[in-house]
N, C-alpha and C positions, 0 to 999 in steps of 0.2 A: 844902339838907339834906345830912349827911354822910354819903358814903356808908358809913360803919358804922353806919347809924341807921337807913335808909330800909328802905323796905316791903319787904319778899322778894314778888318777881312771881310770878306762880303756874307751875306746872313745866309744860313743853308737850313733849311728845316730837317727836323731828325723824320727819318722814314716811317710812314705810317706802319700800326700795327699789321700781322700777316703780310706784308710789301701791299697794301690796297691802298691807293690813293683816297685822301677823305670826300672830295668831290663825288666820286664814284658811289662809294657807302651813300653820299648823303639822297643823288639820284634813286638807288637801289631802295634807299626807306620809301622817297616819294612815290616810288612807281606800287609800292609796296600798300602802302596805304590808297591808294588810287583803287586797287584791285578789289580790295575790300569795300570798299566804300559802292563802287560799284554792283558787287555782288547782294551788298544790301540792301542798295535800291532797287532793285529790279527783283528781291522777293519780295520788298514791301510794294512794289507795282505787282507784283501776282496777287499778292493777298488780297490789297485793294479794289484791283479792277472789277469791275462788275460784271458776273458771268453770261456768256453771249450767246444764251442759248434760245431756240425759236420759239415763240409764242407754241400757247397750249392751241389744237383745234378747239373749233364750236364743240365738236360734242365733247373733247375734254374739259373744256373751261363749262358746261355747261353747270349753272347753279344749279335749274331745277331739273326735275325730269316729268317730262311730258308725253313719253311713251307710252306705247300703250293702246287696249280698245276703252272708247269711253261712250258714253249716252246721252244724249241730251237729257236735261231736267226742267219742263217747259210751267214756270212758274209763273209768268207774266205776260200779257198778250198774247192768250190764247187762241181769239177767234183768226190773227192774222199768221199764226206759228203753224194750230192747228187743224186749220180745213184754210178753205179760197173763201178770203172775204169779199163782197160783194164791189162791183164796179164804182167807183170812185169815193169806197172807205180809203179816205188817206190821212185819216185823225193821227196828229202828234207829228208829222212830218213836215218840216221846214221846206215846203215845196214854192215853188215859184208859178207864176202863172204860165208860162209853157210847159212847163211839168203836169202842171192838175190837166191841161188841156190834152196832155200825153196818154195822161191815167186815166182819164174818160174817154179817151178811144181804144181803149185795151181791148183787142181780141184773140182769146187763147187759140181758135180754130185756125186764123191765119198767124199764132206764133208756130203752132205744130206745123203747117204748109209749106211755112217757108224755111225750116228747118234749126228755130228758135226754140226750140220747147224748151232750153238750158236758162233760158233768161232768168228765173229768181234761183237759179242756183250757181251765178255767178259769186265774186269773189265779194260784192256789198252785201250778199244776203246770206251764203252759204252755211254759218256758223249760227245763223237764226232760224235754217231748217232744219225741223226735229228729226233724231235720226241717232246713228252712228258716226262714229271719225276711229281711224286707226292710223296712231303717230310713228314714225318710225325713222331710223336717220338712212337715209340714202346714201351717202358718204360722211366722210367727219366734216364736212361743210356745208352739208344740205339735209334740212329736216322736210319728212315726208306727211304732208295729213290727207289720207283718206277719207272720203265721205260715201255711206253705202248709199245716201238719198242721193237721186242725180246722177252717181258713181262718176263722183268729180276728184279730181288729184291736184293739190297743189306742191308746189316746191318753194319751199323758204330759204334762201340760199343768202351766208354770211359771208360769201365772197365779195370781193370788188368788183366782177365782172362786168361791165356795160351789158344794158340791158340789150336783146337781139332785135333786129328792125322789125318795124309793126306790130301788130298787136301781138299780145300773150294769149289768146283764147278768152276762154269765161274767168280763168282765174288771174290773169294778169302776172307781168313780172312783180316776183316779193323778194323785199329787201330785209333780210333778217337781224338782228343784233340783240346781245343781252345788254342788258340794264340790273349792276349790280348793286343787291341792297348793303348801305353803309356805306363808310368812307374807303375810297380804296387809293392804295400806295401809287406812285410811281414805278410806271412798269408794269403795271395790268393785275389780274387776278393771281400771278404766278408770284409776284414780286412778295420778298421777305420772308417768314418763319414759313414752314409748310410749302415750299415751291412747289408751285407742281399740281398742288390738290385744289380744287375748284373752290371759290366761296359759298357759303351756305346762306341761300336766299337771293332772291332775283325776280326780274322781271323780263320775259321776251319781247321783244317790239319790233313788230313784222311792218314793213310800208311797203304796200301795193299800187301799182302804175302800171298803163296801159294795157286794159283791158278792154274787152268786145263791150260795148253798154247792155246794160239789165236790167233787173228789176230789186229794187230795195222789200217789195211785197211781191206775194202772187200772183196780186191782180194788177198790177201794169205799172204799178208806183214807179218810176224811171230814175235811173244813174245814169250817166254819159260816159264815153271811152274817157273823156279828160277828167276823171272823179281821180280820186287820191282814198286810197285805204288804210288808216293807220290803227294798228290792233296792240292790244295790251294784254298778255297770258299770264297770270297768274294763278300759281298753285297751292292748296293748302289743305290739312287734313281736320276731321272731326277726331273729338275725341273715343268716340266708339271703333276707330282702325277707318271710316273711308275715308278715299281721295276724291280730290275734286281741282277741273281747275275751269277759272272763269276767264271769259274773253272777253274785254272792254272793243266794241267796235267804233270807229269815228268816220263818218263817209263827209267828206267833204266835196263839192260838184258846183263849180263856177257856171254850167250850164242849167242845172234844174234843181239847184238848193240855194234858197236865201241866209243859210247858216248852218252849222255842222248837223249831223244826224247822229245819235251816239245811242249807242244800244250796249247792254251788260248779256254774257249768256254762261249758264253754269255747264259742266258735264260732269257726271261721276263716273268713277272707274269701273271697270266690269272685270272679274277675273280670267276673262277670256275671248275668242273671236267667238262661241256658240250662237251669238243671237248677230252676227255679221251676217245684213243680208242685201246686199249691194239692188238699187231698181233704178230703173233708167229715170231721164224726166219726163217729166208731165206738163204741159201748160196750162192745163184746168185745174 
């Protein structure tokens, strides 16, 4: 037969190198590069993700520090800071006329009787009674201020807790939180360069609710259990080395104030408890 004529042989592929099928090789690249590809991503997801670690405490995150024994420094409104001003001195106070009428029946004899002598050393007046405070943290969630006037104790507490049923006493439940100075990151004071280390500069701001009613002054000036206390702590030093830090108070009272009550009060630091001298209250 001539070879222009004859059968075409069927096509046989010559055998891949090593006897390996090419299919095979070509699976083995892809699985090959899968792996890798893989392995890549998943360090570039470590490296990326954002690290999951818990919030700093209150007392780590705190900006300033307010530790400490301090002093009152009674610069302004002397006659009603320091002594009992006379019955129905209630100059400068946004009182309402059930209030003055409150204030003109004040009598200290039946607050001591009836077992009220604490009334102006409640949580609206407390930090405008001249005296001592000694700061201290309770826990990493709870700052502590002592008052030797009164020897009244409050608790600042930057938990979420609901508050506990009925009243707080003279000092009411306090809701604590910093307020930091500057612009701050997503992710709180921890987040970015420096995790970890507190910002420098701040402001505290305590809101107090539900408290026994008291007295805004000595002599009978009145706040209601439904009043609201919002406080403002800020700290700052002279240039001679002292500390100081002032309390912005705002007493708000749907019951016996026609508008806020707002008072400033300074304290300087003391280098010690020596002059710590706790006295009960008085209502005279």
């Amino acid at each position: 037969m001539s070879p222009l004529t004859s059968v075409a042989q069927p096509f046989r592929a010559a055998p891949a190198p090593f006897g390996r099928p090419e299919g095979l090789r070509h699976r083995i690249a892809i699985s090959a590069i899968s792996a890798v590809s893989a392995v890549a991503f998943s360090a570039f997801s470590a490296f990326s993700a954002p690290s999951e670690q818990p919030p700093p405490s209150a007392r780590a995150a705190a900006p300033i520090d307010l530790t400490g024994y301090w002093v009152s420094v009674v610069t302004e409104d002397w006659r009603y800071r320091m002594m009992t001003p006379r019955k129905g001195d209630y100059a400068s106070v946004p009182l309402n006329a059930a209030a003055r009428k409150a204030a003109d029946q004040w009598d200290p004899a039946q607050d001591a009787a009836s077992g009220n002598a604490c009334r102006s050393y409640g949580v609206g007046n407390i930090m405008r009674v001249a005296g001592r405070v000694h700061i201290t943290w309770q826990d990493e969630e709870t700052l502590k201020i002592e008052s030797d006037a009164g020897t009244q104790t409050r608790m600042l507490r930057f938990t979420e807790a609901p508050p506990p049923p009925g009243d707080g006493g003279w000092q009411g439940f306090s809701v604590a939180r910093w307020q930091l100075a500057g612009p701050q990151r997503r992710g709180g004071p921890a987040a970015g360069r420096g995790r970890g280390a507190p910002p420098k500069g701040g402001t505290l701001k305590v809101v107090t609710t539900r408290m026994k009613a008291g007295y805004l002054r000595k002599n009978g000036v009145p706040y209601s259990g439904k009043a609201t206390v919002t406080e403002y702590f800020d700290r700052h030093s002279e240039p001679n080395g002292d500390q100081w830090f002032t309390v912005t108070t705002v007493v708000e009272d749907p019951t016996y104030l026609d508008d806020a009550f707002i008072t400033s009060s300074s304290f300087k630091k003391e280098p010690d408890g020596a002059k710590w001298h706790p006295t009960a209250c008085r209502a005279d």
